[in-house]
C-alpha positions as CSV (number, residue, x, y, z in Angstrom):
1,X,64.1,-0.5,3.8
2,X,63.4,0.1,0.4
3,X,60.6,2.4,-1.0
4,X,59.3,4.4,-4.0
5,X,57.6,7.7,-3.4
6,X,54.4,8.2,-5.8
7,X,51.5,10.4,-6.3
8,X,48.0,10.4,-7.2
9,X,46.5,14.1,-8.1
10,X,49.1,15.3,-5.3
11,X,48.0,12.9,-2.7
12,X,51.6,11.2,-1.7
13,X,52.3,7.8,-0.5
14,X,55.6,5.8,0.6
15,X,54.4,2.6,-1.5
16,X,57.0,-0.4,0.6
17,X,57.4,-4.1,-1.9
18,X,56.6,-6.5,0.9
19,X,56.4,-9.4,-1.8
20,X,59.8,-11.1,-1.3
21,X,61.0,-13.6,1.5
22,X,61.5,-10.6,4.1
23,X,58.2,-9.0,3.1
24,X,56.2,-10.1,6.4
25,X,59.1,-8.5,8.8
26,X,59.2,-5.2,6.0
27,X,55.3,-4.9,6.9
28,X,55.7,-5.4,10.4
29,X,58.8,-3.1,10.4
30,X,57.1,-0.3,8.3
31,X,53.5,-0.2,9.5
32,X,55.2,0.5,13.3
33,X,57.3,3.4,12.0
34,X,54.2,4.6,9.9
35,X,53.8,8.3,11.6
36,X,57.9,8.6,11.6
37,X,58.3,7.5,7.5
38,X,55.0,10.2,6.9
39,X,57.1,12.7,8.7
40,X,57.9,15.9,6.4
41,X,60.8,17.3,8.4
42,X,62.4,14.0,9.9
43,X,61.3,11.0,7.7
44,X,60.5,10.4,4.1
45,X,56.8,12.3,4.2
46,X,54.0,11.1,2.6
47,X,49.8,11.3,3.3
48,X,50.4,7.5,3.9
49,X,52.5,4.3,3.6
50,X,51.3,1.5,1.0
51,X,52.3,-2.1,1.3
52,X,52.3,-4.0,-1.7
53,X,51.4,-7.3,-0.2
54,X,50.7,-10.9,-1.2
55,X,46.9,-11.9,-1.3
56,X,44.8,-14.8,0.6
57,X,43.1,-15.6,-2.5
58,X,44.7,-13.4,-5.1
59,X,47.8,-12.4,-5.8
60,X,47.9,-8.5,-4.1
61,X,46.8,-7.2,-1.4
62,X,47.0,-3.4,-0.5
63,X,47.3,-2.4,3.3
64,X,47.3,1.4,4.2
65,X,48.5,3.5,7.1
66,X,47.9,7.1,7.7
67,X,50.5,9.5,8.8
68,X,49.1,9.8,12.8
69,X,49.6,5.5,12.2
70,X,45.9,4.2,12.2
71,X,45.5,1.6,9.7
72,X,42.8,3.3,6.9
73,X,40.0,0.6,5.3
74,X,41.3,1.6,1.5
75,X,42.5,4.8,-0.2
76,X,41.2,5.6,-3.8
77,X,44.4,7.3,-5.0
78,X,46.5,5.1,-2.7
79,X,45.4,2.1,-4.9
80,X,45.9,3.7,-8.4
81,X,49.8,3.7,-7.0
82,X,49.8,0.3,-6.0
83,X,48.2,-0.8,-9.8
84,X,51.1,1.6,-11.6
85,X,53.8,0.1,-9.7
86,X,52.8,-3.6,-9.6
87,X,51.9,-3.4,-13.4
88,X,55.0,-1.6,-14.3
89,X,57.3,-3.6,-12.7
90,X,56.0,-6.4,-14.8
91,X,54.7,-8.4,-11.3
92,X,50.9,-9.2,-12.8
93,X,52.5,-10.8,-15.8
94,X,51.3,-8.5,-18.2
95,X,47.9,-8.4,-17.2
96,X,46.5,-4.4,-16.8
97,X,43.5,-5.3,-15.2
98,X,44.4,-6.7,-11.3
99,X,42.3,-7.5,-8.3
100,X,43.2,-6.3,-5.2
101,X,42.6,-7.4,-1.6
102,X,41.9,-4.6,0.4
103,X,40.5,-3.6,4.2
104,X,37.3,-2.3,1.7
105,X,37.1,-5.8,0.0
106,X,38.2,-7.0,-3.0
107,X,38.7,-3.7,-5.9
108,X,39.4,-4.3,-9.9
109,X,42.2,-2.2,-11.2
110,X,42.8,-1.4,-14.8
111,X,46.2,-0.1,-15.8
112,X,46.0,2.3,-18.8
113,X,49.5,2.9,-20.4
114,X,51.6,5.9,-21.8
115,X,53.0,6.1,-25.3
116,X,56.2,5.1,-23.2
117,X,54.7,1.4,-21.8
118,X,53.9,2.7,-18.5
119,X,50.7,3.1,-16.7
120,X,49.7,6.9,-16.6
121,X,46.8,6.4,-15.3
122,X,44.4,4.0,-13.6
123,X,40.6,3.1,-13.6
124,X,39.5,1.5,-10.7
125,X,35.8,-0.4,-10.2
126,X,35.3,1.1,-6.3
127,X,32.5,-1.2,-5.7
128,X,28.8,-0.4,-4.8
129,X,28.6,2.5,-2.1
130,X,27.4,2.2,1.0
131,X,24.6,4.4,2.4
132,X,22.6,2.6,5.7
133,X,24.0,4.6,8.7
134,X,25.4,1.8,10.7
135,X,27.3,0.4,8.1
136,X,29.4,4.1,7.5
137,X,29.4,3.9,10.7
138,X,27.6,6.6,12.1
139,X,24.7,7.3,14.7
140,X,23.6,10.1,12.8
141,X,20.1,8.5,11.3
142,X,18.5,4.7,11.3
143,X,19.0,2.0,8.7
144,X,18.0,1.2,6.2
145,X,17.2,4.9,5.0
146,X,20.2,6.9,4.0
147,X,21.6,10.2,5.6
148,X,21.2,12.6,3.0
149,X,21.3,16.5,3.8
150,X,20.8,15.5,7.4
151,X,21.4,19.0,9.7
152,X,24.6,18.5,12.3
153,X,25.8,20.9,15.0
154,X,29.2,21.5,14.4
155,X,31.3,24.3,17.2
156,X,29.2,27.0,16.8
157,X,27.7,26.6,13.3
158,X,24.8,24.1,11.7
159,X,25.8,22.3,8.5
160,X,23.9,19.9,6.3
161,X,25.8,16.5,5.5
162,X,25.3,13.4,3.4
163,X,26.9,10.1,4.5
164,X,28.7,7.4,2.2
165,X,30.8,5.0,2.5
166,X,33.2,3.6,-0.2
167,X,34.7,1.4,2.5
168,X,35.8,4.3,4.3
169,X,33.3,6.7,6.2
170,X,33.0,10.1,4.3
171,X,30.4,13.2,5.3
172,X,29.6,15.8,2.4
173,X,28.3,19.0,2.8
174,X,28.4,21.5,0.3
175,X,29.5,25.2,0.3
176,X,29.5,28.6,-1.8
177,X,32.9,28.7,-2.3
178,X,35.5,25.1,-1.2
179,X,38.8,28.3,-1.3
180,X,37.3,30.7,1.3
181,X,35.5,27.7,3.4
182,X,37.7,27.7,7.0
183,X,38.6,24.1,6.2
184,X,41.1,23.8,9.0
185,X,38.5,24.9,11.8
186,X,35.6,22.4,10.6
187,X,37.0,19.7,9.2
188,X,38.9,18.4,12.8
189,X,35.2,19.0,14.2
190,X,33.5,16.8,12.2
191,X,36.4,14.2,11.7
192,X,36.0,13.5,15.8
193,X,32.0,14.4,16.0
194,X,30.6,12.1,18.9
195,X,28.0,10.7,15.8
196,X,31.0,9.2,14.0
197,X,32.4,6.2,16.5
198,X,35.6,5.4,14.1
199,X,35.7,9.3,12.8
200,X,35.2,9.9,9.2
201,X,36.4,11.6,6.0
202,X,34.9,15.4,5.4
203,X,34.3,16.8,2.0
204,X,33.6,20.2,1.1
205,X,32.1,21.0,-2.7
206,X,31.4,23.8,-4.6
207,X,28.8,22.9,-7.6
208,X,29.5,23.9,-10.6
209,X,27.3,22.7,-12.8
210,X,25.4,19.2,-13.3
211,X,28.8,17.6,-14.1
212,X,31.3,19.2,-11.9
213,X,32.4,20.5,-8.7
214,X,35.1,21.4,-6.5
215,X,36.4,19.9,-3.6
216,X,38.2,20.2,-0.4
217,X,38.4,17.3,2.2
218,X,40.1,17.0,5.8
219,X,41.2,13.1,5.6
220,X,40.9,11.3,8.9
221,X,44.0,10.9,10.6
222,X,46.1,13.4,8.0
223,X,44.4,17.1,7.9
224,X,43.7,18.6,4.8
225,X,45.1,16.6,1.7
226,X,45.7,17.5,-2.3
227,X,43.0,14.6,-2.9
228,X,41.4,11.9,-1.5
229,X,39.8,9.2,-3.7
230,X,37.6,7.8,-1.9
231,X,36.0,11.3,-1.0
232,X,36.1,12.4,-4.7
233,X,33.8,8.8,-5.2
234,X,31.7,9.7,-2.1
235,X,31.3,13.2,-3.0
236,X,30.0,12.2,-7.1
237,X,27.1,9.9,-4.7
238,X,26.3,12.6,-2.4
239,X,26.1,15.0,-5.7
240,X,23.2,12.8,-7.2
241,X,21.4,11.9,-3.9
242,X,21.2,15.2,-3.8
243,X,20.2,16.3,-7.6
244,X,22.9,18.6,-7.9
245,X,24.6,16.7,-10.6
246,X,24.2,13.6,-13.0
247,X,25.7,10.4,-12.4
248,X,28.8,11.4,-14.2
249,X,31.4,14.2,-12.5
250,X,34.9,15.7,-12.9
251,X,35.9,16.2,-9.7
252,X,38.4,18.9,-9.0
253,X,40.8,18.8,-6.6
254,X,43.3,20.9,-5.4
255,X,45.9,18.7,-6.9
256,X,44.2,17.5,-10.1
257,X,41.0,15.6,-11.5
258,X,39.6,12.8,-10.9
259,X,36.5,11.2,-13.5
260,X,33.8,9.8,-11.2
261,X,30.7,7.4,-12.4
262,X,28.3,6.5,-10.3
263,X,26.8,3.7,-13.3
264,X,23.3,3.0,-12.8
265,X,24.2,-0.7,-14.8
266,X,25.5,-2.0,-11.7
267,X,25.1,1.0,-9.0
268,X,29.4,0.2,-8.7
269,X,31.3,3.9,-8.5
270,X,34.4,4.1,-11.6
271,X,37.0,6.5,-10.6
272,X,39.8,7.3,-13.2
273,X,42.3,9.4,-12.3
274,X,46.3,9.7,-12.7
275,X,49.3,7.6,-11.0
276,X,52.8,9.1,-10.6
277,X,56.2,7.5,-9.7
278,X,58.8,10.1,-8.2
279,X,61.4,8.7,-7.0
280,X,62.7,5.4,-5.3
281,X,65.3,5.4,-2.4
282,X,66.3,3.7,0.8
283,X,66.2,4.4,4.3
């Protein structure tokens, strides 16, 4: 099996080309051995394994497993890979901007390229978020209205979280300070709260000032990551529901930054944000 190992703000993926002949059986094959290819100390290791797939109705579609093997809905920086290395190895035809099929829907990816011809980084249209409670999903409130600094008992502490989906469930709460917040002890809590039936995403931020923040998250299904895309998109929503910033946020995460817009033209969440190819090998 053939991969390439990339990166998005530290967040690291074994992207798999599952376009040729073989590229059913290479998705079959890879998305069983998921947790053992994720593995640091005995496989390649990775916060998940991308499959660059054909479409129904376009040409790509994107398919995500985490590193315990559950099948994620979509993966913000997971999918700025996938648009570097289907643009760069010329399969769009030239084109920069690709749609992609995805377990979130169909995404728009734009390609933006290096003095060199490559794609550095990637702006992605993340769709419209979603906010009624039982489309998150989560029991934690009633539709339509949105759970926004809604109080949850979590071990022996009360926190204040706001919901969001960006095809993936994601709880925000904010903090004094994301370095010195124990991370490790909460975020397993929340991830498998009773209120969350397919567990969720949790982001911890630190405001700044009206147009950035810092952020932690504990990523269902993989612990504490570098970055999470969709929970940098989540969290810029959460921000403005909450008036503690604009619209508009640099997100920073422990392994880089990540523009978010939240555009009030079309309510769709922008994220821009670097792609990085490592290495490619064979295993």
């Amino acid at each position: 099996m053939k991969f390439t190992k990339m990166h998005g703000t530290g967040n690291d993926f074994v992207v798999i080309d599952c376009f040729g002949p073989d590229g059913p059986a290479i998705a079959d094959e890879a998305a069983s051995r998921a947790a053992e290819l994720c593995n640091r100390n005995f496989g390649i290791g990775g916060d998940g394994i991308i499959l660059v797939m054909r479409g129904k109705d376009t040409a790509f579609k994107m398919r995500m497993y985490n590193p315990d093997g559950s099948e994620a809905e979509m993966c913000g920086n997971g999918i700025r890979c996938f648009a570097k290395f289907v643009v760069d190895r010329e399969m769009t035809g030239g084109e920069l901007s690709v749609p992609v099929e995805t377990g979130a829907g169909l995404l728009v990816v734009n390609g933006i390229k290096d003095s060199n011809g490559k794609v550095s980084s990637v702006r992605v249209d993340m769709g419209e978020p979603v906010l009624a409670p039982s489309q998150i999903p989560t029991t934690l409130g009633t539709d339509p209205d949105p759970v926004v600094d809604a109080p949850l008992t979590v071990g022996d502490r009360t926190l204040r979280f706001t919901l969001v989906s960006m095809g993936n469930p994601h709880a925000v709460t904010f903090v004094n300070s994301v370095r010195d917040f124990p991370v490790h002890e909460i975020g397993p809590l929340v991830e498998k709260h009773p209120v969350f039936p397919r567990r969720t995403n949790t982001e911890f931020i630190e405001v700044l000032n009206d147009h950035e923040v810092n952020f932690r998250v504990w990523e269902r299904g993989a612990a504490e990551t570098l970055a999470c895309g969709t929970g940098a998109c989540a969290s810029a929503v959460a921000c403005a529901l909450n008036h503690r910033t604009g619209r508009q946020v640099l997100v920073h995460l422990p392994g880089g930054d990540l523009d978010i817009e939240w555009s009030e033209a079309d309510n769709h969440v922008y994220m821009t944000g670097p792609a990085v190819e490592v290495f490619e090998g064979e295993i």
